[in-house]
N, C-alpha and C positions, 0 to 999 in steps of 0.2 A: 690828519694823521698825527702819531705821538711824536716829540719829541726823539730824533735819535743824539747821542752825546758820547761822547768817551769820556768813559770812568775817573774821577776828580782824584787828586791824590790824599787821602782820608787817615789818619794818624787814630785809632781807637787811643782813648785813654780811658783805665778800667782802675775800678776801685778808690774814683773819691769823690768828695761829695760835691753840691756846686758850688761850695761858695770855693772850694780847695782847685776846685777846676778852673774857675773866673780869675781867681789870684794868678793861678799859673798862667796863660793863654791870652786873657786879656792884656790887649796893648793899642793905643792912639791911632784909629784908623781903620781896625781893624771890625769887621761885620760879626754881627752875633747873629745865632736861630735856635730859634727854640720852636719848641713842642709841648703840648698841656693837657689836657681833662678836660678844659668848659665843653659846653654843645659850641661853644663858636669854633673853637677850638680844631674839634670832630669835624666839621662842618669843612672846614676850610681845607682842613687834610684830607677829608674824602673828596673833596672837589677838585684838589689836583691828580687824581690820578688819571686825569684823562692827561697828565704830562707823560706816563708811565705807560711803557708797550704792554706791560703785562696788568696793567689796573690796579696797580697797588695802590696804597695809600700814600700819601706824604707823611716826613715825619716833623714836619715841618711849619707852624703856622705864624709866626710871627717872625721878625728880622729887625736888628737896629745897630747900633755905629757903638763903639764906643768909645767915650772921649781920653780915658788916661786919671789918675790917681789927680785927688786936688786938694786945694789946702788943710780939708776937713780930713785928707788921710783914705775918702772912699774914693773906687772907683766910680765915674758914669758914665752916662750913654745918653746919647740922643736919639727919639724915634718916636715915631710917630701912633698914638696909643689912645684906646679909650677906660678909663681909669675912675670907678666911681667908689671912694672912702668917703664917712663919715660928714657928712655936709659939704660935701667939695664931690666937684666933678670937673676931669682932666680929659677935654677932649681935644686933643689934636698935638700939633709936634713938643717934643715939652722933655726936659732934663729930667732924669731921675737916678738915682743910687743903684749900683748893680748890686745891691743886699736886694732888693724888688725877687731876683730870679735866684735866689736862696733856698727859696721852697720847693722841695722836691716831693712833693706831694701836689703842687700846681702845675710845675715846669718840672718834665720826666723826660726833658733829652733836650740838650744843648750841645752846641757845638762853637765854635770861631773859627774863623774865615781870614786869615793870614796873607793877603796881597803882597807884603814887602814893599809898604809905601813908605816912601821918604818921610823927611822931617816937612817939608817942603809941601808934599801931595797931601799927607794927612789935616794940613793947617787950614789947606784948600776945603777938603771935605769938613772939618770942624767948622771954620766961620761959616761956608754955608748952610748947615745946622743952626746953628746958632741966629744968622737972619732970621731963620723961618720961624724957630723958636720966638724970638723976637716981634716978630709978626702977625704970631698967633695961627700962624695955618692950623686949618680946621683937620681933623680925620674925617675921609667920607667913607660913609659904609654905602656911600649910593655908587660911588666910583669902585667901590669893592664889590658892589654886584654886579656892576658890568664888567668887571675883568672876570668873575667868574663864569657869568656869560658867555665869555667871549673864550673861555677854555673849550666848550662844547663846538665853536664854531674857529679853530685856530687862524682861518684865513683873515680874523677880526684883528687877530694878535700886534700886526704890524701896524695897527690903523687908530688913527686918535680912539678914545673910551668912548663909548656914546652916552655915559652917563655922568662925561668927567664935567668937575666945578671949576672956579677960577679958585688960588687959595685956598687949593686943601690936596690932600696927598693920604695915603693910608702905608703902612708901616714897610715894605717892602719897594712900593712905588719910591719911597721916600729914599731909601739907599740905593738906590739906581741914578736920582735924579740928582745925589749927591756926586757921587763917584763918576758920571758926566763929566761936574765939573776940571774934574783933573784929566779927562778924556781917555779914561775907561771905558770903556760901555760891557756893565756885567754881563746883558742879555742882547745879541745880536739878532735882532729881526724880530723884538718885543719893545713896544714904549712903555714908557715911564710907567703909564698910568693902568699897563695889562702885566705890569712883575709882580710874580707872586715871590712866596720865599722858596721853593722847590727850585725854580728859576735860579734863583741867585744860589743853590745848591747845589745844581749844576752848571754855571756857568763855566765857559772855555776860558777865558782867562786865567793867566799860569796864578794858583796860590795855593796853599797847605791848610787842610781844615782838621782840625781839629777838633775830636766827637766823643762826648765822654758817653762812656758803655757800664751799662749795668745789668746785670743777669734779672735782676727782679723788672727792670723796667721794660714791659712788655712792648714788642715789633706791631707797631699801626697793620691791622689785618684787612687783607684785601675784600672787597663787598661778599664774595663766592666764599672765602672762608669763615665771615661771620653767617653767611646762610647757613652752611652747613652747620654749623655748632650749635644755631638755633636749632634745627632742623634734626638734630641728634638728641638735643635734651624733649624735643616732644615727643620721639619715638620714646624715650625714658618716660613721663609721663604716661603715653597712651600705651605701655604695659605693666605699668602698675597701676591704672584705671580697671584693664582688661582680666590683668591677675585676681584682681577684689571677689 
């Protein structure tokens, strides 16, 4: 069965851009999510609406920590990512610049995730980031099929991954496993390694997200209402086929 939850408390911010968003909102502790364009993207967001009573989409497909402004002056973030540039390829937990989600032609809906952790709780959540960073944890796209899996089957939910690795983690699992350690738990009666970011979207722990809104940036459409739209433009097609 889906998911039942009470409503999160959601702060819309409208009218600017991301990097003007991240300046504002970001802060040491604090969870990001985003949403994008790739087919992974798509993938991931239509897979969670078996979270969703009504089948919607997610808008939601990635998730990561961010660490606070540092000597170079940028913010960043720690999280867990697969990341292929120019003879280099970044697979697994790993620092990067939040100029990365600047692109609003990539990432077309972001938000931040506000806990109210101390100086103290967030330090917790960063060194542990930063181990793992350290350590090299791997991203698994194997352990992300099986928490996708295991959406279709929720009674899985509770129960180790059947597809999980030693040393490795995928971007969502990763901010769950972090926020443990302060003894949070975002997802109540989901492990580690089956959180998605819809998950951590909804979670019941008290905090304030903040969602920037944009009229041009189109509402992830539920599977019924992309049929239809297909389904409209063939009827368009097949009478101007029949008009000829």
């Amino acid at each position: 069965m889906p998911t039942t939850h009470l409503p999160p408390t959601i702060i819309l911010v409208p009218n600017l851009s991301n990097r003007e968003f991240l300046d504002r909102y970001a802060r040491p502790g604090c969870v990001g999510l985003s949403g994008g364009v790739t087919l992974v993207d798509r993938a991931i967001c239509r897979a969670e609406r078996h979270l969703d009573e009504q089948g919607r989409w997610s808008e939601w497909s990635h998730a990561f920590v961010f660490q606070g402004r540092r000597a170079d002056g940028h913010h960043w973030v720690i999280e867990s990512d697969l990341q292929i540039q120019r003879k280099h390829i970044q697979l697994g937990v790993q620092e990067n610049r939040v100029t990365k989600y600047h692109d609003e032609k990539l990432y077309t809906t972001l938000a931040v995730l506000d806990f109210g952790l101390t100086e103290a709780q967030a330090g917790i959540v960063l060194r542990a980031g930063l181990d793992l960073v350290a350590n090299r944890t791997r991203y698994s796209l194997r352990e992300l099929l099986g928490t996708l899996l295991a959406l279709r089957r929720p009674v899985l939910r509770g129960e180790e991954n059947l597809l999980a690795r030693e040393s490795s983690v995928f971007c969502s699992a990763l901010v769950q496993y972090l926020f443990r350690k302060t003894g949070l738990d975002l997802t109540p009666g989901v492990t580690d390694k089956h959180t998605t970011p819809e998950d951590l979207a909804r979670t019941p722990v008290p905090h304030l997200t903040y969602q920037l809104q944009r009229e041009w940036g189109a509402r992830v459409k539920t599977g019924a209402e992309r049929a239809a739209k297909i389904k409209a433009r063939l009827q368009k097609v097949k009478k101007r086929i029949v008009g000829r």
